[in-house]
C-alpha positions in Angstrom: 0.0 0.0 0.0 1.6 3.5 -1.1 0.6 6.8 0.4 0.1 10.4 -0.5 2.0 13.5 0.7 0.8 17.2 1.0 3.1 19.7 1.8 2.0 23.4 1.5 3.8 27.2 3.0 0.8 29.4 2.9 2.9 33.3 2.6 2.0 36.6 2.0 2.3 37.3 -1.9 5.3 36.8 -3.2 7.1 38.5 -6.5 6.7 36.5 -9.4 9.9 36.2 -10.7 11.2 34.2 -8.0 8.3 31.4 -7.5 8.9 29.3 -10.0 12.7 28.4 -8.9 11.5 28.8 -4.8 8.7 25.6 -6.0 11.8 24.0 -8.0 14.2 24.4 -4.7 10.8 23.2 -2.7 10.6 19.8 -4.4 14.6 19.1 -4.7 14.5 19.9 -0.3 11.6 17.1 -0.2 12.5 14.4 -2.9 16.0 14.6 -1.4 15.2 14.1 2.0 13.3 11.0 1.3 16.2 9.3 -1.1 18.6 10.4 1.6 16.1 8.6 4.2 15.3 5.4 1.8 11.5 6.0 1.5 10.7 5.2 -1.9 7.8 7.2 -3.8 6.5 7.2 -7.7 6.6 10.9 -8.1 6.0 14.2 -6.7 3.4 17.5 -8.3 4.6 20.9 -7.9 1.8 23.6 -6.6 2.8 27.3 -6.9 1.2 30.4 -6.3 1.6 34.1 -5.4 0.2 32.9 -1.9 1.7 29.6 -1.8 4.5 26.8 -2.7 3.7 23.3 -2.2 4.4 19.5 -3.4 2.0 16.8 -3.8 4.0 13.2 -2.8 2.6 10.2 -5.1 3.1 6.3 -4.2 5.0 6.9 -0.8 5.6 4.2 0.8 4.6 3.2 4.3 8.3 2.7 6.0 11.5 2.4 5.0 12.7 -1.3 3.9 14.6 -3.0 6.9 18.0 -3.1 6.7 21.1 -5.0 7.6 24.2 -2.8 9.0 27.9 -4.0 9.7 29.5 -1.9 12.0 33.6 -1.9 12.3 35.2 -2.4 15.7 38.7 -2.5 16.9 41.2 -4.3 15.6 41.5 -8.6 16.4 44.7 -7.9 18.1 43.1 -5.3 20.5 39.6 -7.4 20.8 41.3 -10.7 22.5 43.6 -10.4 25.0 46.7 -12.9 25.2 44.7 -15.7 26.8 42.5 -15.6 24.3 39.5 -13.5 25.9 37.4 -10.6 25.0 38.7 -7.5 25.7 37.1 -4.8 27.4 37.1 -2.5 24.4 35.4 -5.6 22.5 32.7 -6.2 24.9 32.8 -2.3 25.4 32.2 -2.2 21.5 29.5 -4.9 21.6 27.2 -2.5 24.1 27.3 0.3 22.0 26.0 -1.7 19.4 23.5 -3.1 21.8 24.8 -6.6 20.8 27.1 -9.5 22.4 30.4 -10.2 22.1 28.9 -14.0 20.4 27.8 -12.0 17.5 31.2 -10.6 16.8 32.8 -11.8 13.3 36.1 -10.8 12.0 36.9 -9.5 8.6 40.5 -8.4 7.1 40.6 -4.7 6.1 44.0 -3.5 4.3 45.8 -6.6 5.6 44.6 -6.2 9.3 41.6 -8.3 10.8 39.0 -6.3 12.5 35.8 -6.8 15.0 32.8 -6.3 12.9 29.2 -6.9 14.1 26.3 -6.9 12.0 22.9 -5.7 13.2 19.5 -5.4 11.7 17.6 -1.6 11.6 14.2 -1.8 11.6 12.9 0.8 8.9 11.1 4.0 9.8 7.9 4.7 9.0 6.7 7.5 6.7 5.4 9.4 9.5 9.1 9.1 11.6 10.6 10.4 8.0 8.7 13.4 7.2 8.6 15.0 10.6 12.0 15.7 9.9 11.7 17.5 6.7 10.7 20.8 8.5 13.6 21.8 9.6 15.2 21.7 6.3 12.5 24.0 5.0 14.2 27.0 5.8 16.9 26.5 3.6 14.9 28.1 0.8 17.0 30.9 -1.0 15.8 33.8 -1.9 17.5 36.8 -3.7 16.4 39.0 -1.3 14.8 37.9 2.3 13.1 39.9 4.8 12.1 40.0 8.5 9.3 40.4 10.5 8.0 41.2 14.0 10.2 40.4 16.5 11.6 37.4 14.9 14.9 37.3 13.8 14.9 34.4 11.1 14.2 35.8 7.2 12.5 34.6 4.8 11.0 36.0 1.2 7.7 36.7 3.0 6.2 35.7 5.9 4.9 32.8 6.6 0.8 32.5 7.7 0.0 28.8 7.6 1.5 24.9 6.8 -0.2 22.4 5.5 1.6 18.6 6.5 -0.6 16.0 5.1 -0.3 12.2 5.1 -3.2 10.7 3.6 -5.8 12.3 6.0 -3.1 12.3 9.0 -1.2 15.5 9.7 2.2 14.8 10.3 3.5 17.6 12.9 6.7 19.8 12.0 7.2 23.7 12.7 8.5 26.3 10.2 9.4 29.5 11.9 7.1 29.5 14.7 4.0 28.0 12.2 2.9 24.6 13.2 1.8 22.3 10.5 -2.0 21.7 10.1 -4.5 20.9 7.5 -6.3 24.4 7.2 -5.3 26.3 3.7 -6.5 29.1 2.8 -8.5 29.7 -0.6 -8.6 33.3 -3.1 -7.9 36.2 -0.8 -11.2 38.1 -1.6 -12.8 34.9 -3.3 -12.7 32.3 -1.0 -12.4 31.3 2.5 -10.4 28.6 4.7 -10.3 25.0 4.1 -9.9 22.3 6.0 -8.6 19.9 3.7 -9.6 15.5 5.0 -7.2 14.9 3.0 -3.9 15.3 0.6 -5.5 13.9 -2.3 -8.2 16.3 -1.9 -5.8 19.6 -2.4 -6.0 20.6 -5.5 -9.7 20.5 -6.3 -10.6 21.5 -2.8 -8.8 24.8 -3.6 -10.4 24.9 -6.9 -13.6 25.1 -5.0 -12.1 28.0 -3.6 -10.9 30.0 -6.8 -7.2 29.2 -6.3 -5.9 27.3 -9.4 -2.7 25.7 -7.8 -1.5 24.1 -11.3 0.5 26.5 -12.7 0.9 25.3 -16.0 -2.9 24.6 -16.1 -3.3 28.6 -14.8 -0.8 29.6 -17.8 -2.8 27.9 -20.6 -6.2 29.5 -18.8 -4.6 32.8 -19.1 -3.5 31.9 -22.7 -6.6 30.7 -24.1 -8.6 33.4 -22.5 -6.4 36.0 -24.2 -6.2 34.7 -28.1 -10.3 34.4 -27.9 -10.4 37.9 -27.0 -8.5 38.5 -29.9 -10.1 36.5 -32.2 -13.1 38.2 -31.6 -11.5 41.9 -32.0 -9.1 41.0 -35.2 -6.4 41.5 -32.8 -3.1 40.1 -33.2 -2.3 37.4 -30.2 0.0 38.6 -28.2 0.9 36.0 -26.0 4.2 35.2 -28.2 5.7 37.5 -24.9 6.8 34.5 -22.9 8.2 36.3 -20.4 5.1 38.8 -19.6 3.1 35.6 -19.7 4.5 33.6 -17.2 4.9 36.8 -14.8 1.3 37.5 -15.2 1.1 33.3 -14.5 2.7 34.3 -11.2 0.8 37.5 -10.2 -2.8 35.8 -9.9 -4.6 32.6 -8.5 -7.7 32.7 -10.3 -6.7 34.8 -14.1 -9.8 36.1 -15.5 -8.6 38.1 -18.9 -9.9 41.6 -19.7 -9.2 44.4 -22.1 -9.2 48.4 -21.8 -8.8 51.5 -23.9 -6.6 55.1 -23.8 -6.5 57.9 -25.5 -5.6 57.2 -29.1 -3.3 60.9 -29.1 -0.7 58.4 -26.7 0.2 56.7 -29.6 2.2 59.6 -30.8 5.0 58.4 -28.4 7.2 55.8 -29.5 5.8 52.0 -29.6 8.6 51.2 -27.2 8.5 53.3 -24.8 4.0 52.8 -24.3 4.8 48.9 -24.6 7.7 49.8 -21.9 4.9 51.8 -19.9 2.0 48.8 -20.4 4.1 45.6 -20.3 7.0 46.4 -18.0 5.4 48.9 -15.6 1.8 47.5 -15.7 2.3 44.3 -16.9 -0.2 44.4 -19.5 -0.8 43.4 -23.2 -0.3 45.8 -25.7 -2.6 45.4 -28.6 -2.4 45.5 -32.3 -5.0 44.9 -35.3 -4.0 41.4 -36.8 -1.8 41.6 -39.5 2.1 41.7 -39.2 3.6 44.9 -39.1 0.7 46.9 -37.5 0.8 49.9 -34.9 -0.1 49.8 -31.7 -3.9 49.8 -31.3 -5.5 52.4 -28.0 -6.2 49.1 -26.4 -4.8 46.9 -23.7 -5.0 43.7 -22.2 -4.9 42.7 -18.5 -5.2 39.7 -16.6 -7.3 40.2 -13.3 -7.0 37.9 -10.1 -10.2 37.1 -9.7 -13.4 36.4 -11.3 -15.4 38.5 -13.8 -17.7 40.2 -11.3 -16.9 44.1 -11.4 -15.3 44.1 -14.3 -16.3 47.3 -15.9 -15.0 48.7 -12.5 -11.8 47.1 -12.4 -11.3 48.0 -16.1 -11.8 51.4 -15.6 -9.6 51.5 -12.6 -6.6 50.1 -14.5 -7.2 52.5 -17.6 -6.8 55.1 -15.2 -3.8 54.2 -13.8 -2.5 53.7 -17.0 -3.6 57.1 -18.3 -1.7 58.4 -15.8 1.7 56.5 -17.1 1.1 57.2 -21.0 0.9 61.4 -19.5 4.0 61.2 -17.9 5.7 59.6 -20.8 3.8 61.6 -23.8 5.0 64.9 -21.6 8.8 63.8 -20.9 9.4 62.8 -25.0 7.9 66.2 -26.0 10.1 68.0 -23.3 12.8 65.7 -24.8 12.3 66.9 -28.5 12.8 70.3 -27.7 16.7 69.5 -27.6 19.2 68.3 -30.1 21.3 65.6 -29.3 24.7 68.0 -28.7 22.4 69.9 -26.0 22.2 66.1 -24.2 26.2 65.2 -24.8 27.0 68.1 -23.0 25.2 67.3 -19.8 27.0 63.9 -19.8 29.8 65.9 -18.5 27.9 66.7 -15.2 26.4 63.4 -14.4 28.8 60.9 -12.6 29.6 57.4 -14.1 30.7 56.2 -10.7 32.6 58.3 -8.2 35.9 56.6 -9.0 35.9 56.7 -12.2 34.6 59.4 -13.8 31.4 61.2 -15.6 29.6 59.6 -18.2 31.2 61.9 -20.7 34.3 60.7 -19.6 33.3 57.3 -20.6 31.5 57.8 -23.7 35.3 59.5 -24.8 37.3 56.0 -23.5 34.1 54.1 -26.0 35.3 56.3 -28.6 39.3 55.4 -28.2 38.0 51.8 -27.9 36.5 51.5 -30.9 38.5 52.6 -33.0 40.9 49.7 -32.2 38.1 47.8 -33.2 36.9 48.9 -36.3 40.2 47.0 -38.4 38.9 43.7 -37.0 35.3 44.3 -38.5 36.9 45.4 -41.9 34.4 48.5 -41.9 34.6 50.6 -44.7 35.5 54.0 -45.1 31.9 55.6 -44.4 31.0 52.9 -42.0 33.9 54.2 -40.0 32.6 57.6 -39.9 29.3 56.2 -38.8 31.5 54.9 -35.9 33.0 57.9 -35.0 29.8 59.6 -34.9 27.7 56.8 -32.9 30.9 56.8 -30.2 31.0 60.2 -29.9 27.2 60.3 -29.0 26.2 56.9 -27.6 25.8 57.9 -24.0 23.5 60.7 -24.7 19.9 59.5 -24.0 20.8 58.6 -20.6 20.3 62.3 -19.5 16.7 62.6 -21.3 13.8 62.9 -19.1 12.6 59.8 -21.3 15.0 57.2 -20.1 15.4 58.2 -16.6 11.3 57.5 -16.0 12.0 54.3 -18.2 15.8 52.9 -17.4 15.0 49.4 -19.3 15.0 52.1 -22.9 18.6 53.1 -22.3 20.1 52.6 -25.7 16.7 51.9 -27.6 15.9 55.9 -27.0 19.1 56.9 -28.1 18.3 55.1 -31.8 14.7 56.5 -31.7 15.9 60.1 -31.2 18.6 59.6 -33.3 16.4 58.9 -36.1 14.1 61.3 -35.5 17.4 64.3 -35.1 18.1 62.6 -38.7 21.3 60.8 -38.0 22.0 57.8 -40.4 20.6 54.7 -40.1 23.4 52.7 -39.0 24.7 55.4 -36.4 20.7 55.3 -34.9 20.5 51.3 -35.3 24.1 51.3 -33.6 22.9 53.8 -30.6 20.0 51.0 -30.4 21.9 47.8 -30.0 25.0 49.1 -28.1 23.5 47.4 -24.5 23.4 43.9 -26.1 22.9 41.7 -25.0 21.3 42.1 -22.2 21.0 39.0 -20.6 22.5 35.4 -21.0 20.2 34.4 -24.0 19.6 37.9 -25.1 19.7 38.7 -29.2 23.2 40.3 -29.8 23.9 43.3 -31.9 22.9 42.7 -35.6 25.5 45.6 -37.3 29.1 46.0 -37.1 28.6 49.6 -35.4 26.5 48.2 -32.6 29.1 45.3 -31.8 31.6 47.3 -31.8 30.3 49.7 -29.7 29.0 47.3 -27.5 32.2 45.3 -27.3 34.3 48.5 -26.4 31.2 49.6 -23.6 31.6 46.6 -21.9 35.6 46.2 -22.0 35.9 49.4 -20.5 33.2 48.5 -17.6 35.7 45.4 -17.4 39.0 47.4 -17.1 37.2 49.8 -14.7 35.6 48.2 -12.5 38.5 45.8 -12.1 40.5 48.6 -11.5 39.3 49.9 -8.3 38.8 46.5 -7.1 35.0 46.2 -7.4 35.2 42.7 -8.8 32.6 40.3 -8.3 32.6 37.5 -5.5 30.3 34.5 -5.1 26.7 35.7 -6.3 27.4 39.7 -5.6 27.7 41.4 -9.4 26.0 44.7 -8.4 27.9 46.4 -12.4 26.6 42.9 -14.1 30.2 42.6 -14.6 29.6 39.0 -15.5 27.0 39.5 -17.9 28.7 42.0 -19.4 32.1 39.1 -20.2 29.6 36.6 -21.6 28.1 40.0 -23.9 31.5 39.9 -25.0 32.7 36.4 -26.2 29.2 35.9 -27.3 29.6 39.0 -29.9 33.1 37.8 -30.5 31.9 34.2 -31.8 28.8 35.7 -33.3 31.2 37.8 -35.8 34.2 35.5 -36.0 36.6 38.1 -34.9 39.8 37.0 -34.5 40.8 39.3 -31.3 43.1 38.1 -28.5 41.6 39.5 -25.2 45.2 39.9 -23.7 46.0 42.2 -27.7 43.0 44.4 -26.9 43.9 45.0 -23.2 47.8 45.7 -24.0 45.8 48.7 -26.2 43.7 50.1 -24.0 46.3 50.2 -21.2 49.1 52.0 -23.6 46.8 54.5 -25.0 45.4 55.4 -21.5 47.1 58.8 -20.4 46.6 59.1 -16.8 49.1 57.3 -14.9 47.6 56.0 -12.2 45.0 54.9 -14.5 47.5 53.2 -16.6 49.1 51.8 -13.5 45.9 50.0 -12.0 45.1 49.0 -16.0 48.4 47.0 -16.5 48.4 45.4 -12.7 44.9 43.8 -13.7 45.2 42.4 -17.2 45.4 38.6 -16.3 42.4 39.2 -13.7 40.2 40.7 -16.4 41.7 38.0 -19.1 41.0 35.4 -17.0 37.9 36.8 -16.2 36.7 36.5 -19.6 38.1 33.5 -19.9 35.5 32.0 -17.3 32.8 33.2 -19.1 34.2 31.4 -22.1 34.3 28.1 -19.9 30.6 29.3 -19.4 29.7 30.1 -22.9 31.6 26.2 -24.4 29.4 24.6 -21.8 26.4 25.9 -22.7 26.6 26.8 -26.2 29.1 24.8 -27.6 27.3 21.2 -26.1 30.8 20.7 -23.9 28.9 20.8 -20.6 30.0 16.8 -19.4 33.6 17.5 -21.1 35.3 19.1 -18.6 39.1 18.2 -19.5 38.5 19.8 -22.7 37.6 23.2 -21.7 40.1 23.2 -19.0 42.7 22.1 -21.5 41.6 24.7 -24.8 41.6 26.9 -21.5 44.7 26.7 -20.6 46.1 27.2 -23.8 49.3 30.1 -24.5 46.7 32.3 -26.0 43.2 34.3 -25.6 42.0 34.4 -28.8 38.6 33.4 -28.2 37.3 32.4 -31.5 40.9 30.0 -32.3 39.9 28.5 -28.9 36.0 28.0 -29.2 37.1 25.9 -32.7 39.9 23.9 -31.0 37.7 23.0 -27.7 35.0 21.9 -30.6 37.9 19.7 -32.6 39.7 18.1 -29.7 35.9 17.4 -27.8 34.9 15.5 -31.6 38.2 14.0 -32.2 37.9 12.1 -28.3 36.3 9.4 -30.3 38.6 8.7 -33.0 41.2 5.7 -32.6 44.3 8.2 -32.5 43.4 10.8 -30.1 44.8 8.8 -27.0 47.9 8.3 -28.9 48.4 11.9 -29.9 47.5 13.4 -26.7 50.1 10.9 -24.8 52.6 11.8 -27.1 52.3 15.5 -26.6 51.7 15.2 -22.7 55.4 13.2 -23.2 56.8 16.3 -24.6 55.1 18.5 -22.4 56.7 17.3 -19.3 60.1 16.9 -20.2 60.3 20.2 -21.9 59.3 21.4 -18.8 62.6 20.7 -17.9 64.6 22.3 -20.7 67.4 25.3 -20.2 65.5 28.5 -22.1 69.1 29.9 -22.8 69.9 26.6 -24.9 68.6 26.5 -28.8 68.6 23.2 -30.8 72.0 22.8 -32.7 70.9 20.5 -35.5 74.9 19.2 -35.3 74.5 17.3 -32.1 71.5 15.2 -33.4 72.6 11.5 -32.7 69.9 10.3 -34.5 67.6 10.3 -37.9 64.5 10.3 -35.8 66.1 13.7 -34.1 66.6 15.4 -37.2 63.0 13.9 -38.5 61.2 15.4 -35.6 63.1 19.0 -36.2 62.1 19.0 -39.5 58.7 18.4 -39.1 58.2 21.0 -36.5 60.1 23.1 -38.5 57.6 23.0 -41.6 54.9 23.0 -39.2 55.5 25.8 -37.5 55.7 27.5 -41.4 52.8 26.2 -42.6 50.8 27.7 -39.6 49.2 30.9 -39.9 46.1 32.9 -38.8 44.4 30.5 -41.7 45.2 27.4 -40.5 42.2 26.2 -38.8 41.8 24.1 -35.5 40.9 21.1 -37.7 44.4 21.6 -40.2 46.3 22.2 -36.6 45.3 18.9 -35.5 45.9 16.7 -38.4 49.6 18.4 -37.7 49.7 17.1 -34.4 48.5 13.6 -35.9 51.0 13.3 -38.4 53.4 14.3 -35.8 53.0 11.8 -33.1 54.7 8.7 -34.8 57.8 11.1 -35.1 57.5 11.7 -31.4 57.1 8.1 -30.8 60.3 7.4 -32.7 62.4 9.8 -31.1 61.5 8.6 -27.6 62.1 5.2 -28.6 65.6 5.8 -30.6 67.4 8.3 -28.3 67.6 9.1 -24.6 66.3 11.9 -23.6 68.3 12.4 -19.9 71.6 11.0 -21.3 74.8 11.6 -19.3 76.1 14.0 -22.0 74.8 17.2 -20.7 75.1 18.7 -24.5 73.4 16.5 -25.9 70.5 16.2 -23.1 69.8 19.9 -23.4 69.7 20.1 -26.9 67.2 16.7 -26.8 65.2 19.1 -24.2 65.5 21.9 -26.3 64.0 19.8 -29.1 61.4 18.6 -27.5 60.6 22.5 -26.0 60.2 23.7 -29.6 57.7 21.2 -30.6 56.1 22.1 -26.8 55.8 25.4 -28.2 53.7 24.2 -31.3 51.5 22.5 -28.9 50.6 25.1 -26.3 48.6 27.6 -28.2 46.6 24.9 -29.1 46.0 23.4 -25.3 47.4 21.8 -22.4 47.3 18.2 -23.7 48.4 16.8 -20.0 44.3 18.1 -19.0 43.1 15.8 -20.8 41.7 12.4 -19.6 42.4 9.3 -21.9 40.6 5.8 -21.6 
């Protein structure tokens, strides 16, 4: 006979972007608890609210399985005395294990015999196992946590009730001061408190009670509800905004979709900034007539948390509130329009970057600099470079306008709307538009050179800036998104192919900085930020690159003699495909051979050809001789390789023909010295010796 678990924390509302992982972290506490206890279930249901996280245990069984446990003693020699009898740490041992010294068995461990006793453990029951899952319950992270009352514990919000159900017995545990129960609590205004008989009964029993505990069930309501409005208005569906969806998922218990109107003269303001206003400050649908490529529509769509009683008043409630947004953007883009975009770059020199570093003028000059180290790598022409100058010299500017300080998330999208509008052209305004990007992990990249560029030379001077007054990111704290803004930048890197070494493009920046000190803290951080990036790359190959289980190949490719992020993406992709081929455990041996003895080389002592011994010496010098002129920045990963194939029997021969460590110091060093050259092919490409071979 199996059972069924209910576990519920009844809060205050919590914000939806963080219940989703809090219900995720909720069911790893519990179905880790009971594999770490032995008590076997089928599977477990996840329940999420704003008001509440929970999880639904299928097919529990009743106890744990009895089991048989062999418990090590002291040694044989310190069990029995000399006459042969028990000891007293033997019978001493036996006690403690509530047995007798007649149940005592010896077994050899590492060559010694030792007491052992075996004893059988009755299994808990279900009841014994849960009632110690409470006081792992606090051990929910949050972003943020808070406090209340007198308490001093935190928590995301605080907690009202907890529901501990097995079958239709409660099984008692505490969570900050809240004793488990079988009372829930149904819709805020909606419904009232249940007591539930029992955990099978939880999910319907709250239905009853307009709280839709399914979240994925509560999505598809929310969905469904929405593209029939819009069939029926010749709207277009907007539901295509995953990420407003699900937050809207996580706002209500009970969705009930309705739509509202404003006054048609808002949509003389940018699309961007009233979708900005709607979705991101309102969290409501913008609406379009169906068709692709329509405007906006004086419409919006909402979802309510609760039923469809009132409606007309709670739709005229939110249009007023809205009304109230679209004003305050409609006036700040007209105040904005009254100023070119000169009158803007000038107050960039009043408004501070960050105390230690400078003004924002300051840093829209170093993005200027930057780029123009850049722009060779993107192979811009002539124009396009003007373009560049111009969107450089101008790219901070929106920043000051009334527009982007009421809406921050525009940064960079204003700056391409007014540009257009001041009549710049349209790769400086499309540059101006992308230069934040991306903006997150899995956010779209820049689509034209300008905005890469641009966006690559931002975010390296954040880097080298940051790093420079030590505000570099530990464990989880990133407060300048310092991380996000590396991954931005080997993501652009691979996305245009540019072949750029990190530690090339920090040796620029540092000698064309002017201020000393500046320059001073530049040069003393270039392997921090280099390796900084470098981790991001580790991130990026793992992700991106389907290297996630190979760990000795990123680690290797990682620790190659260069930075040059898009040679390095291609050889962690050649060696992580050539692993199962019949010669990569003979190559890689062969080179981690070399590596270590060259290791040991003189670095004053080149090869002199005329103390080769051997045909295999002079073979191997000749071979890394071509090799090393064949290679150039058009070799590819895959070429570089086959090299190193075609190399490896050579190695082979020399190590069997010749001794390395000979007692002839010349000739030893110059065999070192050999082998150190044909190290040196090797290392740009990876440190073989990372590598694990089968």
């Amino acid at each position: 006979m199996t059972h069924t678990y209910l576990l519920e924390i009844g809060l205050e509302e919590m914000p939806a972007k963080i219940i989703s992982n809090a219900a995720i972290q909720l069911k790893d506490i519990v179905s880790t608890h009971l594999k770490d206890n032995e008590l076997n279930y089928s599977s477990i249901d996840v329940w999420s609210t704003p008001r509440r996280l929970a999880v639904t245990v299928n097919g529990l069984d009743t106890r744990q399985a009895d089991r048989l446990e062999t418990v090590k003693g002291p040694a044989k020699r310190i069990a029995l005395e000399d006459d042969g009898n028990w000891s007293k740490a033997a019978i001493g041992f036996t006690k403690g294990q509530k047995a007798s010294v007649e149940d005592i068995v010896f077994k050899e461990v590492k060559g010694e015999e030792y007491v052992f006793v075996e004893k059988e453990i009755k299994g808990e029951s279900a009841q014994q196992v849960l009632k110690r899952l409470g006081s792992q319950l606090s051990s929910l992270s949050f972003p943020v946590s808070m406090k209340w009352g007198n308490f001093s514990y935190k928590f995301i919000r605080p907690v009202h009730w907890l529901v501990s159900l097995l079958d239709d017995d409660v099984v008692p545990m505490d969570l900050f001061d809240v004793s488990a129960g079988r009372k829930t609590e149904g819709h805020r205004f909606l419904g009232q408190t249940i007591t539930l008989n029992r955990a099978a009964d939880y999910v319907e029993a709250l239905k009853q009670e307009h709280v839709s505990v399914d979240r994925a069930e509560r999505k598809q309501t929310i969905i469904e509800q929405i593209q029939r409005m819009c069939q029926e208005n010749n709207w277009q569906d907007p539901t295509d905004n995953e990420a407003l969806v699900n937050e809207v998922t996580d706002l209500v218990e009970w969705p009930t979709v309705f739509y509202g109107s404003f006054d048609k003269d808002y949509l003389e303001v940018p699309e961007i900034v009233l979708e900005t206003a709607m979705a991101d400050h309102q969290r409501y649908f913008p609406v379009r007539e169906a068709g692709k490529g329509s405007s906006f529509l004086p419409y919006f769509i909402a979802v309510r948390n609760g039923n469809d009683k009132g409606l007309d008043h709670v739709r005229k409630g939110n249009e007023k509130v809205l009304d109230a947004r679209l004003a305050d953007a409609a006036f700040f883009y007209e105040e904005d329009k009254k100023h070119d975009i000169d009158f803007f770059v000038e107050k960039l020199k009043h408004v501070s970057f960050h105390e230690k570093i400078g003004s924002l003028y300051e840093k829209q000059e170093r993005i200027e600099r930057l780029s123009q180290f850049l722009a060779p790598y993107f192979e811009l022409t002539l124009g396009e470079n003007q373009e560049l100058k111009r969107a450089a010299h101008i790219c901070k500017f929106d920043l000051v306008t009334q527009t982007v300080t009421e809406f921050t998330s525009l940064q960079g999208e204003v700056a391409g709307i007014f540009a257009r509008e001041r009549k710049e052209t349209p790769n400086v305004s499309k540059a101006l538009a992308e230069q934040y990007l991306p903006q997150s992990l899995e956010g779209k990249l820049p689509e034209s050179k300008i905005g890469a560029i641009i966006s690559l030379a931002d975010k390296m001077d954040s880097l080298m800036s940051f790093f420079a007054i030590g505000l570099v990111p530990t464990g989880s704290n990133d407060p300048f998104a310092l991380r996000r803004q590396a991954m931005g930048i080997v993501r652009i890197i691979e996305a245009f192919s540019i072949p750029l070494a990190v530690t090339d493009w920090i040796d620029d920046i540092v000698n064309e900085t002017q201020d000393v000190e500046t320059k001073a803290l530049y040069e003393q951080n270039k392997a921090n930020v280099s390796r900084f990036i470098l981790d991001r790359l580790d991130l990026w190959l793992s992700k991106y690159a389907e290297l996630e289980k190979a760990f000795d190949v990123r680690k290797a490719v990682l620790h190659a003699s260069h930075d040059e992020l898009i040679a390095l993406i291609d050889q962690a992709k050649v060696l992580n495909k050539e692993k199962q081929s019949e010669q990569f455990k003979p190559v890689v041996e062969s080179l981690t051979r070399v590596a270590n003895l060259a290791e040991k080389a003189d670095l004053n002592v080149s090869v002199n050809t005329e103390l080769f011994e051997s045909d295999s010496e002079r073979a191997l010098y000749d071979a890394g001789i071509t090799m090393q002129m064949q290679n150039d920045n058009n070799t590819s990963a895959k070429e570089k390789w086959q090299q190193f194939v075609q190399l490896h029997p050579l190695i082979d021969a020399f190590f069997d023909e010749n001794m390395v460590m000979t007692d002839d110091k010349a000739v030893k060093d110059n065999r070192l010295a050999l082998l150190r050259q044909i190290d040196q092919l090797a290392k740009p490409f990876a440190q073989f010796k990372a590598l694990v071979i089968k």
